[in-house]
ZANU-431269 format. One line per field, with one value per residue (C-alpha): x, y, z. Coordinates in Angstrom, 1 decimal, decimal comma. Example, Ala and Ser with C-alpha at 12.3 -4.5 7.8 and 13.67 -1.06 7.14 Angstrom:
2
X	12,3 / 13,7
Y	-4,5 / -1,1
Z	7,8 / 7,1
% end
This chain:
468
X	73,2 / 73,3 / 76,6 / 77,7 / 78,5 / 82,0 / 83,5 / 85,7 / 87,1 / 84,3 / 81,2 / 80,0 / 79,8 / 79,3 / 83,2 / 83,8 / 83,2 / 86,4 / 88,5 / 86,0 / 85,6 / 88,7 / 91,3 / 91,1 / 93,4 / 97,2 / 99,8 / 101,8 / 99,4 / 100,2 / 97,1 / 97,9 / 101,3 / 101,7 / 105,2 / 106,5 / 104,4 / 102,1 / 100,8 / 97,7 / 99,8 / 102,0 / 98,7 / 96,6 / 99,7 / 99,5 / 96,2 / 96,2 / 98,6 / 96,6 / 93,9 / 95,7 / 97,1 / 93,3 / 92,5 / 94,6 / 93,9 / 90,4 / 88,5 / 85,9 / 82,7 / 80,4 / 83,4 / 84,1 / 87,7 / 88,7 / 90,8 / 92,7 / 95,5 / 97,1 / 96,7 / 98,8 / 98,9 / 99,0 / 95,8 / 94,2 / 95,4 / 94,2 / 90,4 / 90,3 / 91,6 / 88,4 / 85,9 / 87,6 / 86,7 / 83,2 / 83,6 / 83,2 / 85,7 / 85,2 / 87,1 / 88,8 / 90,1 / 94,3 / 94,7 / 91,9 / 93,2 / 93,9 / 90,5 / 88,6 / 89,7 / 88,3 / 85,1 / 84,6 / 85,8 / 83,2 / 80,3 / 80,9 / 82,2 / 85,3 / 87,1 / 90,4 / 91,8 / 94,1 / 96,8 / 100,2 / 103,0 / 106,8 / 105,0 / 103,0 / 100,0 / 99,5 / 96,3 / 95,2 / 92,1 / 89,6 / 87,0 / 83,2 / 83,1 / 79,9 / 79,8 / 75,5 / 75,5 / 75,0 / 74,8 / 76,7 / 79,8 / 81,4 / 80,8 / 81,6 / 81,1 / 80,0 / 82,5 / 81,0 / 81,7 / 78,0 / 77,4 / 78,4 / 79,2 / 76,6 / 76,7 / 76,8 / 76,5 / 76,7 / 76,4 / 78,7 / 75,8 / 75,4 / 79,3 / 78,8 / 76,0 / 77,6 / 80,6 / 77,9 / 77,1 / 80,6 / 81,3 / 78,7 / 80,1 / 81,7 / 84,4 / 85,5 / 88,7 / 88,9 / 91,6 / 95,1 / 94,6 / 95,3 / 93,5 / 95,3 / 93,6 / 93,5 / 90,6 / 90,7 / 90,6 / 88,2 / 85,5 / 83,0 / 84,5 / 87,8 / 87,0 / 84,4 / 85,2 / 88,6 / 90,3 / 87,1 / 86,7 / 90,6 / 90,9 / 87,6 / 87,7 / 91,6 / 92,9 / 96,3 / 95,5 / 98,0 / 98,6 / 100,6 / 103,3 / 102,9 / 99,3 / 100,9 / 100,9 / 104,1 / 103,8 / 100,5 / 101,7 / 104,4 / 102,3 / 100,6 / 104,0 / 105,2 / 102,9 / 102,1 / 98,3 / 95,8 / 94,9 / 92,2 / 92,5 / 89,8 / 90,1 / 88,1 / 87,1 / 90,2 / 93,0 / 91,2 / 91,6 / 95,4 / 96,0 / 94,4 / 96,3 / 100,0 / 100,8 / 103,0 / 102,6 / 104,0 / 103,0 / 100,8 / 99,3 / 98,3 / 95,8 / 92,1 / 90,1 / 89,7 / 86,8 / 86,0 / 83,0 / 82,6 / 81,2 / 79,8 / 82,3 / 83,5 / 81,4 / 84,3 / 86,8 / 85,9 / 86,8 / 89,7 / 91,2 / 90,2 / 92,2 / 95,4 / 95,2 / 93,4 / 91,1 / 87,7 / 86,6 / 84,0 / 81,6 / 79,8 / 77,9 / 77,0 / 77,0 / 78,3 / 74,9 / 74,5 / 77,9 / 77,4 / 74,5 / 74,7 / 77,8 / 79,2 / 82,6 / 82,8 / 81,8 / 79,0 / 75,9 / 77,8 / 76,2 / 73,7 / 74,8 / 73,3 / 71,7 / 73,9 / 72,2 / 69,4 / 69,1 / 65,2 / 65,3 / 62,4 / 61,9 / 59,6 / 59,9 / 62,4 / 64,5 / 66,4 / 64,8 / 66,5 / 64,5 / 66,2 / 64,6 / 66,2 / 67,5 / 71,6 / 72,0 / 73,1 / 71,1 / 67,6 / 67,0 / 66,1 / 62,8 / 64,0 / 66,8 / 64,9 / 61,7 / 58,8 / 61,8 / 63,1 / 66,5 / 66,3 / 69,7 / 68,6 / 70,3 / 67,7 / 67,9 / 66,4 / 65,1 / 64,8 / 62,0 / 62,9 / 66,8 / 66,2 / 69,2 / 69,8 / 71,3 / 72,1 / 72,1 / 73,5 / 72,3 / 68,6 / 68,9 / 70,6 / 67,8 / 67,1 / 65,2 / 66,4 / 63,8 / 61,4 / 63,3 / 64,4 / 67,8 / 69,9 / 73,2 / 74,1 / 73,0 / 75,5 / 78,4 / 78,2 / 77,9 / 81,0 / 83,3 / 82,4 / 84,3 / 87,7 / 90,2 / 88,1 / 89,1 / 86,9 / 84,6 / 82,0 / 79,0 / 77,0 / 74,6 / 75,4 / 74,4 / 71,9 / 73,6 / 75,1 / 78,8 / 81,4 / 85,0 / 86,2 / 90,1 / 92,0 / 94,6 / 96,6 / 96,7 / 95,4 / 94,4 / 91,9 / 88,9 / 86,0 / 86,7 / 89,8 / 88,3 / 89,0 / 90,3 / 90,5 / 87,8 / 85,4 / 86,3 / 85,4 / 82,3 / 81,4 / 81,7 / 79,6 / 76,9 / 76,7 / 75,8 / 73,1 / 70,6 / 71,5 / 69,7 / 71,7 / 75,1 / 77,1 / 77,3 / 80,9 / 83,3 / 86,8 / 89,2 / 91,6 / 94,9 / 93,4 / 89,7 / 90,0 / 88,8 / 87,8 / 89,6 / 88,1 / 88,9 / 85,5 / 85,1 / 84,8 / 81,1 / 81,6 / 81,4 / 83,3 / 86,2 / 85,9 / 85,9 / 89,1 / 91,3 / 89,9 / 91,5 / 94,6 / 95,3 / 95,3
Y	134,7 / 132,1 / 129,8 / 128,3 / 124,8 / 124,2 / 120,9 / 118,8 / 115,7 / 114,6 / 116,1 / 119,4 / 121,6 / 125,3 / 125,6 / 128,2 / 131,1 / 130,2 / 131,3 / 134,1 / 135,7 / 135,1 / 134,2 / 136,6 / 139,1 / 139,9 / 137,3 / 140,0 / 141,7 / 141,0 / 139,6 / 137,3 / 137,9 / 135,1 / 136,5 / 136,1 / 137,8 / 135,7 / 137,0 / 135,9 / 133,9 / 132,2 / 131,4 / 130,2 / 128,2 / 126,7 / 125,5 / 124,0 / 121,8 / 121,0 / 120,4 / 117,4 / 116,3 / 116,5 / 114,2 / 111,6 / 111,1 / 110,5 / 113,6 / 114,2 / 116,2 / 115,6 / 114,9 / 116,6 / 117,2 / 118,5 / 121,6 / 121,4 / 123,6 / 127,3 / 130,5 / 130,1 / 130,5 / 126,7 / 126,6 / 129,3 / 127,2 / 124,1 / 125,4 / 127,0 / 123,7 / 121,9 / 124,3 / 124,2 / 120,4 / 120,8 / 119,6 / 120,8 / 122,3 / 121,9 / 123,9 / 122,9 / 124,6 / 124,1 / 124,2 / 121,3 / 118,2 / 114,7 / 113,9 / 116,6 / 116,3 / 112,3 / 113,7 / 116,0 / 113,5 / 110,8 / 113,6 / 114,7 / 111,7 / 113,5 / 111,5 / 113,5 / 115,3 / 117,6 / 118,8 / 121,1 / 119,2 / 120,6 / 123,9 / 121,1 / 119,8 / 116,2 / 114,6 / 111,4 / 109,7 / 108,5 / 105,6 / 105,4 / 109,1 / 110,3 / 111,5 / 112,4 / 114,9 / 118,3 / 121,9 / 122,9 / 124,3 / 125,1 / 123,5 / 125,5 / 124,1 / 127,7 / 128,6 / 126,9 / 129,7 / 129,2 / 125,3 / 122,6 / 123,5 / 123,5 / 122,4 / 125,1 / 124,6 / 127,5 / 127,2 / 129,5 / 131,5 / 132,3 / 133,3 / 135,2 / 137,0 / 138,1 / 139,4 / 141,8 / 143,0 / 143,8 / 145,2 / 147,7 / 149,1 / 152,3 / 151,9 / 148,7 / 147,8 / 148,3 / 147,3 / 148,7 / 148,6 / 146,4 / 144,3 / 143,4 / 140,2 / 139,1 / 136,9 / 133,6 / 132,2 / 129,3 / 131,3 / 133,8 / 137,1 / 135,9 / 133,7 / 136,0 / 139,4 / 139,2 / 136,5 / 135,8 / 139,5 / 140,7 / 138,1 / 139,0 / 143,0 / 142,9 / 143,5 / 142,5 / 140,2 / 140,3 / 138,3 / 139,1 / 136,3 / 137,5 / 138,6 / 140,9 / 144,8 / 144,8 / 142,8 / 143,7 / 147,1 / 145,9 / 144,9 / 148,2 / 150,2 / 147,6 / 148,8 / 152,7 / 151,4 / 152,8 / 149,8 / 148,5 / 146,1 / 143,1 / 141,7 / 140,8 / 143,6 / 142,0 / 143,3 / 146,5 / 146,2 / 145,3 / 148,0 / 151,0 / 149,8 / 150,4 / 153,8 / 155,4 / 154,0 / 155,0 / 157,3 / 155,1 / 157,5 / 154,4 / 153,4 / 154,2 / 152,5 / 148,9 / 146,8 / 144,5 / 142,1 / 138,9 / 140,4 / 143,3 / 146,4 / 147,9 / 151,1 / 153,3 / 151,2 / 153,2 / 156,5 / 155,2 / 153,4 / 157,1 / 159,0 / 156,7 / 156,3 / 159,4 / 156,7 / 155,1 / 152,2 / 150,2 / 147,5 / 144,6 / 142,1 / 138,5 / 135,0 / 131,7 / 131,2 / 133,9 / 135,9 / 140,0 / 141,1 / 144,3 / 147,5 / 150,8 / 151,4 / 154,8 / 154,3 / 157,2 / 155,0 / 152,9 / 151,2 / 150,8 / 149,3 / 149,7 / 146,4 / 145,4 / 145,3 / 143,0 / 141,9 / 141,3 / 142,1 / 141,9 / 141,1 / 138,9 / 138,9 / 141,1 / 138,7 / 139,4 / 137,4 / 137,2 / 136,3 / 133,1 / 130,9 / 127,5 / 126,4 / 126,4 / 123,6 / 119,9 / 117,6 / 117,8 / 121,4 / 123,3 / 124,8 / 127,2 / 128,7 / 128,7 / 127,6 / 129,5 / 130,8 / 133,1 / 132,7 / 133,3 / 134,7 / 134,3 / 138,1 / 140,6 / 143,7 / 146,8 / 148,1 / 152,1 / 153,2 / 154,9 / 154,5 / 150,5 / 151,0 / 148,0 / 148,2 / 144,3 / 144,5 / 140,8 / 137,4 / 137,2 / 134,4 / 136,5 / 137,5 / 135,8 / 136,6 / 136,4 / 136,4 / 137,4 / 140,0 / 140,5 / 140,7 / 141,2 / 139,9 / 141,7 / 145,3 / 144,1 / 142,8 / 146,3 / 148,0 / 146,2 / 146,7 / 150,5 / 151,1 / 152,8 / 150,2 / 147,3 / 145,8 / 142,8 / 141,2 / 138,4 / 137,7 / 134,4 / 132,7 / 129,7 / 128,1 / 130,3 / 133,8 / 135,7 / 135,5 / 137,9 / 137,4 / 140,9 / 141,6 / 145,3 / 147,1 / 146,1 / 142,3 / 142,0 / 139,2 / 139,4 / 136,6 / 137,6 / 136,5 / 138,9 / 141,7 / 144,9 / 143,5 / 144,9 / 143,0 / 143,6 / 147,4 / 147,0 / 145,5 / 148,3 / 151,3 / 149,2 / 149,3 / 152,3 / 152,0 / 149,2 / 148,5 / 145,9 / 143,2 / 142,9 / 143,4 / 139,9 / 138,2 / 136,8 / 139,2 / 137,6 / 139,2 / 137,4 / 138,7 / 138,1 / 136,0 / 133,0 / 132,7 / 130,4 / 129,9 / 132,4 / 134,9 / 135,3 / 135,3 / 132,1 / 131,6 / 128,4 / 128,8 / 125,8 / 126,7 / 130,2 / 128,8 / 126,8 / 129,5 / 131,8 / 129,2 / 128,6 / 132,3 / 132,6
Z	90,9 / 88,5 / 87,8 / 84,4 / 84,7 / 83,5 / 83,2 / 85,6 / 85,5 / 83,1 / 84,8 / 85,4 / 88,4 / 89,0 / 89,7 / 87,2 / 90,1 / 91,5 / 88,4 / 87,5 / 90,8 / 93,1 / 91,0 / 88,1 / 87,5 / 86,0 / 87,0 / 88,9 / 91,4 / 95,1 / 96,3 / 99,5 / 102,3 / 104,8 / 105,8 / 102,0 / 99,1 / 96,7 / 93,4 / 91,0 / 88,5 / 91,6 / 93,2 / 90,1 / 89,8 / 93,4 / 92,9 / 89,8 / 91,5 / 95,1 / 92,6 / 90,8 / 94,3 / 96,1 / 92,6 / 93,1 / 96,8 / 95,5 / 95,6 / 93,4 / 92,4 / 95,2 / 97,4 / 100,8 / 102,1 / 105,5 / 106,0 / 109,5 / 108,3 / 109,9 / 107,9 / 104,9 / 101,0 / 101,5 / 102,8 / 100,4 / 97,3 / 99,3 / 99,9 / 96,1 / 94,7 / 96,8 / 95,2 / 91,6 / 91,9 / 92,3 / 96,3 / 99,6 / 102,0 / 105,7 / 107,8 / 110,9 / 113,3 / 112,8 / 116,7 / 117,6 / 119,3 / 117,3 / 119,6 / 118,1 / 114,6 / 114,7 / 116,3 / 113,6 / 111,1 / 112,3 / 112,1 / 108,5 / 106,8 / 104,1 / 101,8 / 102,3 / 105,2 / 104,6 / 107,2 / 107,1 / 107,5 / 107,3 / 105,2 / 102,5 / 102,1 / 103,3 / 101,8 / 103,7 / 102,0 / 104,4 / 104,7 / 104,8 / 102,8 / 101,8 / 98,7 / 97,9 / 95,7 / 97,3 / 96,5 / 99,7 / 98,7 / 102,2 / 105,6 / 109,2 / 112,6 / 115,1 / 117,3 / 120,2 / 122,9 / 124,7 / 123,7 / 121,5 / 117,7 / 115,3 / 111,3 / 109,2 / 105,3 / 102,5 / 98,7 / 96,3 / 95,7 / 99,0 / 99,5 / 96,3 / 97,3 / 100,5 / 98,5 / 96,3 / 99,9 / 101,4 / 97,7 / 98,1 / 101,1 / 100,2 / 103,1 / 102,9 / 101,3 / 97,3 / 94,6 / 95,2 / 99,1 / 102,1 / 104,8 / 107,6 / 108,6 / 112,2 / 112,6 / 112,0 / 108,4 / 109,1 / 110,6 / 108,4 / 109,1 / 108,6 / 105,4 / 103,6 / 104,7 / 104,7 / 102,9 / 99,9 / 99,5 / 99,2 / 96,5 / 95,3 / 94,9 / 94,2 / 97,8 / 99,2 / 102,2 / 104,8 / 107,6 / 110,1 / 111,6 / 115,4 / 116,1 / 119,0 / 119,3 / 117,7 / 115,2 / 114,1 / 114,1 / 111,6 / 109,4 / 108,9 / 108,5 / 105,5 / 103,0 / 101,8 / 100,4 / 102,4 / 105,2 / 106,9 / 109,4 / 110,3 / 113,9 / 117,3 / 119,9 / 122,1 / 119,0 / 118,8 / 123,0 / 122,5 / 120,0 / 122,0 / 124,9 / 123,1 / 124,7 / 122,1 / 118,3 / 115,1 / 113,1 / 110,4 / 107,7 / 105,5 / 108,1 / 107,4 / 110,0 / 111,6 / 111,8 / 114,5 / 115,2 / 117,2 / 120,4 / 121,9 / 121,8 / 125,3 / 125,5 / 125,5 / 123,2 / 120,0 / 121,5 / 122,7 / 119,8 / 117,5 / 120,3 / 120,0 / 115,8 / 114,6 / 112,8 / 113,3 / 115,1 / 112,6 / 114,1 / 111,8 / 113,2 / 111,4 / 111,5 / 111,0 / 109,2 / 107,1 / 107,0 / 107,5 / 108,5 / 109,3 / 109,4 / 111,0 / 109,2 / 110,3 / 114,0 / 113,3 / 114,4 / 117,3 / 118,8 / 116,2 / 112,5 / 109,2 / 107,6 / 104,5 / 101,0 / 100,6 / 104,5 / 105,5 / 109,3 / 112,0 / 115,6 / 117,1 / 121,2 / 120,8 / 119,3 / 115,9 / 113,5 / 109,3 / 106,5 / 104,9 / 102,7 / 103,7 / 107,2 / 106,8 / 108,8 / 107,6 / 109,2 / 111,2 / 112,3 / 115,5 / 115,1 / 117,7 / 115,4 / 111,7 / 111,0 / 108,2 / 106,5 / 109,3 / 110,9 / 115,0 / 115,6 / 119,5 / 120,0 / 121,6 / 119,2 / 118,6 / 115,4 / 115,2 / 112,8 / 109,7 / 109,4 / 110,0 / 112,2 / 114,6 / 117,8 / 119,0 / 122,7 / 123,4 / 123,7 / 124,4 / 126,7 / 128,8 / 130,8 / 134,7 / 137,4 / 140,8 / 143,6 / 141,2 / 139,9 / 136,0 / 135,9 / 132,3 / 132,4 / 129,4 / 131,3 / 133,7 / 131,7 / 130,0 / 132,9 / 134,5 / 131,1 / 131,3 / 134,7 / 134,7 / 134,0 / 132,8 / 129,8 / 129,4 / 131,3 / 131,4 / 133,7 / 134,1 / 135,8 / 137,7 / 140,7 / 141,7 / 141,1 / 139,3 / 139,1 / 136,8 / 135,4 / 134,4 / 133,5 / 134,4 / 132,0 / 135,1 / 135,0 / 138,6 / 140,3 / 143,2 / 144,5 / 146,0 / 149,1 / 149,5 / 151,9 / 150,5 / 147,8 / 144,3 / 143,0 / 145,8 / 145,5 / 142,1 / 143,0 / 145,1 / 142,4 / 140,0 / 142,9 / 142,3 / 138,6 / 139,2 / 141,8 / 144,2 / 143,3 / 139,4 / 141,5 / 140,8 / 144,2 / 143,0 / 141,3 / 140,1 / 138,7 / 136,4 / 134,5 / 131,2 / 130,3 / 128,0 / 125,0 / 122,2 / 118,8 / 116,7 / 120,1 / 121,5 / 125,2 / 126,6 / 128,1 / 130,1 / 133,9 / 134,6 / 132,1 / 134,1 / 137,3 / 136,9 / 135,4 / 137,8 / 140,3 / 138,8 / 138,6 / 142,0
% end
């Protein structure tokens, strides 16, 4: 796709896709609903504004300002303001630590942060910026879950192009309907699929103030457009788990991705909303990759338009002509114009349907013996009453961390405990040798920002501790 230059503050940048293709459109349609309802004209408004405040704190074309700021119309106006200026936007996580935010700040080098402070905007220029011209138009650090954060940099062609491709899909949500947004903002489903396209395809975007049952619920009920709602496998967990909802005829489906889905999550969440259960799966790198709005492939999903897909290993491998990574890049995750997504995949001939089957590094052998911890995490989620679970590798053996609809709490020492009862009925679904030689069971897992499951054994360890 090719962008005209427009002017801005006496140079020219490709900033005109900002006014052409998210903020177009009559003053009075409801487009975003942080609590309080914003329309186009109130918005176009907004950022003209943060534009002329992000000026005078020294931000330019070529510039780069950070975005540690909670879901808000503040921070929409705030990110479209950046991009209107022919700069870059990195997004930070709202709920990092003063210690992180400086660590990120010395790695990027902005010339403004930008922070919510009492409900506005404060904008505090910053030293040593670099300002090298650059085509990059968004920056994202990964989420981090299995290791330390990578640099992730997109241009606006590339965000445009993976609008075209969520605009193609026949079931996702189309002018004059809702998406209720549960996934986080600063992260690629939450950005592009939900935020980017609602503005983009002329979709109220609403946010709910209390990402609980209840209030998530609420949210649904307070509009008569037909809905779809965007989250993580764990609100699609939370919402399957409510035992009596309301009635909620505007709903049409939700759509998770993140994670691998609990085998039996989709049929459970149909049975409790009369609606499907839609899987996507994507990354940071790249944005969606491949979809299964309707739930009629799970666990497979359908590549979106123009993805180049292959395996090599048995590893998912995406055709992408330049690395997306700032800075030196790991041969091991692009290299010869191939993206390795390091997820073991299949590919089924003639539909091209993929099924992702986890991390590829998942596989260890114990006395010789291959062992997938992925087989086994699945294996442990689909037992009755397991909600979520995670399985490692560490020191030697395998250890899991699953959680119950109950909320119990039970180490593997406990004899005859729950968890080594549990432990017992999923010998009977795997040989002996794949069985987890630790089994805790916690009243919920943590997770990371974005609401992954947390991977780290030590983080695991010490909850699984403290719980007890």
């Amino acid at each position: 796709m090719t962008l005209t230059p427009t002017p801005v503050r006496g140079g020219t940048v490709a900033a005109d896709w900002v006014d052409e293709q998210l903020l177009a459109g009559p003053d009075g349609e409801p487009c975003l609903r942080f609590g309080a309802p914003v329309n186009r004209g109130t918005l176009r408004a907004l950022v003209a504004e943060r534009q002329r405040q992000l000026a005078a704190a020294g931000l330019g074309e070529h510039g780069t300002a950070a975005l540690r700021m909670p879901p808000s119309a503040e921070f929409v106006a705030v990110l479209l303001a950046v991009w209107r200026s022919g700069a870059r936007a990195v997004l930070l996580d709202h709920r990092l630590t003063a210690v992180e935010v400086d660590r990120a700040v010395d790695r990027l080098h902005p010339r403004v942060l930008v922070e919510l402070a009492d409900d506005r905007p404060r904008f505090t220029p910053l030293p040593d910026a670099d300002e090298a011209p650059a085509e990059h138009a968004l920056v994202q650090l990964s989420s981090g879950s299995t290791g330390p954060s990578k640099v992730i940099a997109r241009t606006a062609a590339d965000l445009l192009r993976e609008l075209d491709c969520y605009a193609r899909l026949p079931e996702f949500p189309t002018r004059g309907e809702r998406t209720v947004l549960l996934s986080s903002t600063v992260h690629v489903l939450g950005l592009v699929g939900g935020l980017l396209h609602a503005l983009h395809a002329g979709v109220e975007l609403v946010v709910p103030q209390r990402a609980t049952p209840t209030g998530i619920l609420a949210a649904i009920a307070e509009g008569g457009a037909p809905t779809t709602v965007i989250g993580v496998p764990f609100h699609a967990e939370l919402l399957a788990a409510v035992a009596a909802p309301p009635e909620l005829p505007q709903l049409r489906r939700m759509v998770v991705a993140g994670e691998l889905v609990r085998p039996q999550l989709p049929a459970a969440f149909r049975a409790r909303y009369g609606v499907p259960l839609g899987t996507m799966y994507g990354m940071t790198e790249t944005g969606v990759i491949a979809t299964d709005l309707s739930g009629r492939h799970h666990p497979a999903v359908a590549p979106v338009h123009g993805m180049r897909l292959s395996l090599a290993g048995g590893e998912l491998h995406i055709a992408r002509e330049h690395s997306p990574y700032l800075g030196p890049t790991d041969p091991t995750r692009w290299s010869d114009g191939l993206l390795h997504t390091r997820d073991a995949a299949l590919i089924e001939d003639g539909t091209g349907l993929v099924t992702v089957l986890g991390r590829r590094d998942s596989q260890i052998s114990i006395g010789g013996l291959k062992v997938d911890l992925n087989e086994v995490e699945q294996a442990l989620t689909g037992l009755p009453g397991v909600v979520e679970a995670v399985v490692l590798f560490a020191d030697g053996a395998i250890e899991a961390y699953a959680a119950t609809a109950g909320g119990v709490t039970s180490a593997p020492s406990e004899r005859g405990g729950p968890a080594e009862q549990l432990r017992e009925l999923l010998g009977k679904e795997l040989a002996g040798y794949k069985l987890p030689r630790r089994l805790h069971l916690m009243p919920r897992l943590p997770r990371t920002a974005t609401g992954k499951l947390l991977r780290d054994f030590a983080a695991l360890r010490r909850q699984a501790d403290a719980a007890r």
